[in-house]
BAFIGU-466560 format. One record per residue (C-alpha): x, y, z; residue number from 1. Coordinates in nm, 3 decimals, padded with zeros to 5 digits. Layout:
! BAFIGU-466560
((X Y Z) NUM)
...
***
This chain:
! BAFIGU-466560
((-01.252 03.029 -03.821) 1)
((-01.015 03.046 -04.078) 2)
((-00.762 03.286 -03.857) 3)
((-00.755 03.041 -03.636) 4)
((-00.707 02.750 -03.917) 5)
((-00.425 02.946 -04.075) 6)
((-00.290 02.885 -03.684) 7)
((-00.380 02.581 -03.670) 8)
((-00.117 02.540 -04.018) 9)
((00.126 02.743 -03.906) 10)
((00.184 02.536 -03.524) 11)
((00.179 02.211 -03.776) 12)
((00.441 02.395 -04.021) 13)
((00.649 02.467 -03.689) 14)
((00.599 02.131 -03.583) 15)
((00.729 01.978 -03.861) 16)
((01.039 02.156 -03.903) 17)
((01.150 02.139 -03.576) 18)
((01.079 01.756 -03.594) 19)
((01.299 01.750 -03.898) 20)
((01.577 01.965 -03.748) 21)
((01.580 01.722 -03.455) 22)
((01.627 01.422 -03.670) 23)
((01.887 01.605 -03.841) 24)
((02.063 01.660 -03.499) 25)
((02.026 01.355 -03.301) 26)
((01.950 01.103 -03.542) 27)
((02.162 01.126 -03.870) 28)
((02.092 00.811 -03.962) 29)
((01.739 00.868 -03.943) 30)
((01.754 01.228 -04.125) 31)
((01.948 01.014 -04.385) 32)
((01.645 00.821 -04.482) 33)
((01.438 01.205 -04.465) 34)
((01.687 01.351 -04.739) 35)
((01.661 01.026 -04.966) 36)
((01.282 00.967 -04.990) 37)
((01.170 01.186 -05.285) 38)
((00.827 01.292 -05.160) 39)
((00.889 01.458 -04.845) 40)
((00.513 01.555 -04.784) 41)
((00.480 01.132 -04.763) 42)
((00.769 01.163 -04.438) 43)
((00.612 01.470 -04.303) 44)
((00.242 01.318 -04.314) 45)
((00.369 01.040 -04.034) 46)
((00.457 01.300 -03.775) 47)
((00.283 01.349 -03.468) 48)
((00.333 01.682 -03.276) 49)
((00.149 01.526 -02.938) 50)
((00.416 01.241 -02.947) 51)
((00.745 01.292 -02.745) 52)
((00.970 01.180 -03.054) 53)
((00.703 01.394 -03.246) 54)
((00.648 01.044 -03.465) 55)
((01.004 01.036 -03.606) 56)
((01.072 00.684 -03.545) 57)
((00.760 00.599 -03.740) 58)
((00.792 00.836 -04.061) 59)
((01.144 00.717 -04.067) 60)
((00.940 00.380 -04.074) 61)
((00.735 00.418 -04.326) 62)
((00.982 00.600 -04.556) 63)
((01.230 00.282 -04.572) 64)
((00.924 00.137 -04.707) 65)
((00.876 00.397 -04.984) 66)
((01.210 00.401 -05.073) 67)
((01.262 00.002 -05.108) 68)
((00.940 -00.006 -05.349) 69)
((01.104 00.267 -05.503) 70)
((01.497 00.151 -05.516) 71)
((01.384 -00.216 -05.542) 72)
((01.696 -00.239 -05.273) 73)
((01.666 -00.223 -04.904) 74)
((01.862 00.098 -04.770) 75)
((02.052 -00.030 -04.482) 76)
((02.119 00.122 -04.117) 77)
((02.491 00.233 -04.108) 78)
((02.460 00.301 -04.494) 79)
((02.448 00.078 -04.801) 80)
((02.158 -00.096 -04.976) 81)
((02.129 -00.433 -05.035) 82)
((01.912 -00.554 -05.359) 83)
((01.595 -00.746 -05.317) 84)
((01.586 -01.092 -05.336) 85)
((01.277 -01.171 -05.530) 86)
((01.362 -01.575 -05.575) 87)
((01.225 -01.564 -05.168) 88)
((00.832 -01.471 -05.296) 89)
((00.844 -01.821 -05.398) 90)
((00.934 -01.990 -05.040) 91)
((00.687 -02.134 -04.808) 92)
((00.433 -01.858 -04.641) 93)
((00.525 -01.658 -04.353) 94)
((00.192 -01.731 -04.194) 95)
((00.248 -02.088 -04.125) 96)
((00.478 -01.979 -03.826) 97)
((00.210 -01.816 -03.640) 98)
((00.096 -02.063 -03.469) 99)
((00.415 -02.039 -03.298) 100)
((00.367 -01.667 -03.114) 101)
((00.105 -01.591 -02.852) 102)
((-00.186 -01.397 -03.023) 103)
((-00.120 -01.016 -03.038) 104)
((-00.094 -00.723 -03.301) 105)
((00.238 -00.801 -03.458) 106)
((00.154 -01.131 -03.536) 107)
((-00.231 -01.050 -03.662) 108)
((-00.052 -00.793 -03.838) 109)
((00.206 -00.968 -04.031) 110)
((00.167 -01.328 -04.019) 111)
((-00.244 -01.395 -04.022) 112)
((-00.341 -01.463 -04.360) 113)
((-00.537 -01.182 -04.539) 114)
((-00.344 -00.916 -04.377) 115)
((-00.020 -00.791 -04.493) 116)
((00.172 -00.961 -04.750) 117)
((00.399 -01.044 -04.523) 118)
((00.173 -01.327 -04.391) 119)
((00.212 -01.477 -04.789) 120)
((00.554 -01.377 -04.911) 121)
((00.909 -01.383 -04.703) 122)
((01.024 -01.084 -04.875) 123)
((00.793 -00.857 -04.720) 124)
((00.889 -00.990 -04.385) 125)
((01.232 -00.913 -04.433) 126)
((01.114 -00.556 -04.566) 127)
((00.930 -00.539 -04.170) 128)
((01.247 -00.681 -04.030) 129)
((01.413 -00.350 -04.193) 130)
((01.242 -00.096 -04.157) 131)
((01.196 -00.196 -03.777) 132)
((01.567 -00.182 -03.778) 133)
((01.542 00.176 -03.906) 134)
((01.244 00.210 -03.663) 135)
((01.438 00.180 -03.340) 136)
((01.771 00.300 -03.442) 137)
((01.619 00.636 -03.485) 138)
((01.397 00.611 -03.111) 139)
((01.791 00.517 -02.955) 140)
((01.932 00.806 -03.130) 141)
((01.674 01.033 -03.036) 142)
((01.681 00.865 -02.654) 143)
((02.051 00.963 -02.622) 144)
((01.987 01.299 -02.770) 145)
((01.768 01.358 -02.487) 146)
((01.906 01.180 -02.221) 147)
((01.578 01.017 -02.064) 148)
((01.259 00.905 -02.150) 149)
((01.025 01.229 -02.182) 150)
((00.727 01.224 -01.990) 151)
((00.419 01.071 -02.156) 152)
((00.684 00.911 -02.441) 153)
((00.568 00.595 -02.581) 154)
((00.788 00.303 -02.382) 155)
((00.753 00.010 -02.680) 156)
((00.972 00.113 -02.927) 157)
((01.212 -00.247 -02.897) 158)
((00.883 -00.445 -02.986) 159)
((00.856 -00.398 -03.346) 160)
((01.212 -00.541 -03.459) 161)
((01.203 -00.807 -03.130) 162)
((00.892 -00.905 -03.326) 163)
((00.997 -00.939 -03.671) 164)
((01.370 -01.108 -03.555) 165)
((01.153 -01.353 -03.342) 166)
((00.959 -01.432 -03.703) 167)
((01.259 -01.440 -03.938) 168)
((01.418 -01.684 -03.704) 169)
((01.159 -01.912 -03.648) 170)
((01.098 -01.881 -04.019) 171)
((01.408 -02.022 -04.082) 172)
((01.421 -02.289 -03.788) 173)
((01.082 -02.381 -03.972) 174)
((01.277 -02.372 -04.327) 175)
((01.555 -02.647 -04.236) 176)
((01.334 -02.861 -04.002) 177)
((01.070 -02.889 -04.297) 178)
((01.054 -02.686 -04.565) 179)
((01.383 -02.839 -04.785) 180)
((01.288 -02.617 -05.067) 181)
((01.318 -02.300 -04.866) 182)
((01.605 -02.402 -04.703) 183)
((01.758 -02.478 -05.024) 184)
((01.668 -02.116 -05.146) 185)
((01.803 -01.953 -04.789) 186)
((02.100 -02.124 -04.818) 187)
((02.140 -01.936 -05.172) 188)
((02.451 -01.712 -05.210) 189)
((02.279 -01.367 -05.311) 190)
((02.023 -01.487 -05.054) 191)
((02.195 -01.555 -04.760) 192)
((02.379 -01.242 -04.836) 193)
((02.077 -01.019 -04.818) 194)
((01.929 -01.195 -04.502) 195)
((02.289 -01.183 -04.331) 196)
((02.316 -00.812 -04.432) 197)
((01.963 -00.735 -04.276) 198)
((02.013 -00.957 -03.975) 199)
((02.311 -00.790 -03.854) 200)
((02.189 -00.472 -03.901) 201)
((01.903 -00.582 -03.673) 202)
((02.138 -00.723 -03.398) 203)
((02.351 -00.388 -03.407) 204)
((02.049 -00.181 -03.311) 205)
((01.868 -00.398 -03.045) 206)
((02.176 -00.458 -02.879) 207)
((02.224 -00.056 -02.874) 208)
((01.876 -00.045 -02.719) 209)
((01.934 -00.275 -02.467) 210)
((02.104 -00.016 -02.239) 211)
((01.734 00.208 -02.224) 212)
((01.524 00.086 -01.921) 213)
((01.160 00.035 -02.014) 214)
((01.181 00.048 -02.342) 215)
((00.992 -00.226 -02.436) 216)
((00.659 -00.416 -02.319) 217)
((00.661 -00.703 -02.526) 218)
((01.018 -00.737 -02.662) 219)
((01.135 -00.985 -02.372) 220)
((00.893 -01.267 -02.463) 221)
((01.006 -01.224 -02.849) 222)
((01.358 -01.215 -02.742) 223)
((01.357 -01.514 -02.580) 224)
((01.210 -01.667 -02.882) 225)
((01.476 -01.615 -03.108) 226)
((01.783 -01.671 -02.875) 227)
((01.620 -02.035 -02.825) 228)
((01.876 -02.303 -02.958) 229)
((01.683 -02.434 -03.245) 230)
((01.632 -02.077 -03.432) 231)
((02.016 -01.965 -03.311) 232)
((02.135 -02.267 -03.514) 233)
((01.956 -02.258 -03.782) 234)
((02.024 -01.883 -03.881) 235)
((02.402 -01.956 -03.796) 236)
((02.357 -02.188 -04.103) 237)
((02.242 -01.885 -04.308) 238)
((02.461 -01.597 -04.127) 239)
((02.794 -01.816 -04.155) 240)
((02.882 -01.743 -03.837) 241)
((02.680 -01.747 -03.447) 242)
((02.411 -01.490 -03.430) 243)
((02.377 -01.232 -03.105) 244)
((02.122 -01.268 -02.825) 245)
((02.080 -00.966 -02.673) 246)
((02.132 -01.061 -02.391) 247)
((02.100 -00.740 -02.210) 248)
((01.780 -00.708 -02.287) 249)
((01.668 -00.923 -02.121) 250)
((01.785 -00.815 -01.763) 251)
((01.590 -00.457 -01.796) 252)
((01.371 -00.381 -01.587) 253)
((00.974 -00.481 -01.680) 254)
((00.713 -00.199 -01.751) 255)
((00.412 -00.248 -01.586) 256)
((00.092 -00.324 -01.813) 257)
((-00.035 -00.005 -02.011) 258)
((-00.364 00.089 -02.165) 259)
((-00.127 00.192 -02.535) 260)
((-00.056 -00.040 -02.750) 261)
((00.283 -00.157 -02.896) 262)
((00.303 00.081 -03.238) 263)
((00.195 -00.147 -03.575) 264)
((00.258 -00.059 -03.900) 265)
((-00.049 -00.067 -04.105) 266)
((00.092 00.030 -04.401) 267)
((00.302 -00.294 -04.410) 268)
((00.437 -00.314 -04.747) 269)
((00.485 00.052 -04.807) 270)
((00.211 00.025 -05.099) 271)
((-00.022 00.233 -04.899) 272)
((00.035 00.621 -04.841) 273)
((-00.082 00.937 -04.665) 274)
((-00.181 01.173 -04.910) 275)
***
């Protein structure tokens, strides 16, 4: 038994280093977040050796989280940080929007009261919005490393940060048609700053994504959400200038229905962690 534990340790060891040398390689933006997060045992406890991208995407994930609670800043894809803006915690709560969405795990799990703070407080929600952005960035990277989807690899990985860009925009469409406090507060220099910075981050990396087939199961639906007129004008209020649909996206091909569900993060403020 405990030869073949000390096995069992050293395939995990292996595991985890060559997960780590592969984010190095293929995803530098990814291994970026790896080399700033102080506790690396936190980044290595998210990987998953029976998972094609070996859970890289989602310790990359998780570890934006860390560091932001950390940092009190959101790291940024593409480099940077951008400081959090704390005045949001007093806007109206996320989780009067979900009425909006069709019932499913991203919205039980950020928006439904009781659940993350992200259902109470917008800056939480634009903590989601970024470390989705980190999310997929790192799955494209590691896509294009590879050339294909590997057999048996998860196919959702646009869902996540189609979710959250679907509930920052209607957020904000529900800010200026009713909320004039809010909207006030969005409209905020150091604010709109911070949600400009994060948005285009966001639009960079879908966009990037939208060139991998089947890559998605649920991102179309969300898509379509926030490329609707009322949300596109709104943010363009808040971004100074039009925002992107991703188009693009929405021409790929559909992936039939599957047993797996779309990856949540349960950990959704980063204030939980694997020990």
């Amino acid at each position: 038994m405990a030869a073949a534990a000390g096995l069992h340790r050293a395939e995990a060891g292996d595991c985890r280093a060559a997960a780590v040398e592969r984010l190095r390689a293929a995803a530098p933006e990814g291994f970026a977040i790896y080399q700033a997060i102080k506790d690396k045992k936190f980044f290595l406890g998210w990987l998953s050796c029976e998972e094609a991208q070996l859970g890289l995407p989602t310790a990359v994930h998780e570890s934006v989280h860390y560091i932001t609670a950390e940092i009190d800043a959101f790291p940024l894809v593409h480099g940077g940080q951008v400081k959090r803006p704390h005045d949001v915690s007093a806007f109206f709560a996320p989780s009067l929007i979900a009425g909006r969405f069709k019932a499913g795990d991203f919205v039980t799990t950020y928006l439904k009261p009781g659940s993350a703070s992200s259902a109470s407080d917008f800056l939480y929600l634009l903590d989601e919005l970024n470390a989705y952005t980190h999310d997929l960035n790192t799955a494209v990277e590691l896509n294009r490393s590879s050339g294909h989807l590997e057999a048996g690899a998860q196919v959702d990985h646009r869902d996540g940060l189609a979710a959250l860009m679907a509930f920052v925009a209607l957020y904000v469409e529900r800010a200026e048609q009713g909320e004039p406090a809010t909207w006030s507060g969005l409209r905020e220099p150091r604010v709109a700053k911070a949600v400009s910075e994060l948005w285009g981050r966001a639009e960079q990396v879908m966009t990037s994504s939208c060139g991998i087939p089947d890559f998605g199961t649920e991102d179309r639906s969300l898509i379509h959400q926030f490329c609707e007129a009322r949300p596109q004008a709104s943010l363009r209020k808040i971004l100074g200038r039009a925002p992107v649909c991703p188009t693009a996206c929405l021409t790929s091909t559909p992936v039939a229905a599957r047993q797996n569900r779309p990856f949540v993060d349960m950990t959704p403020t980063g204030s939980i962690r694997r020990n």
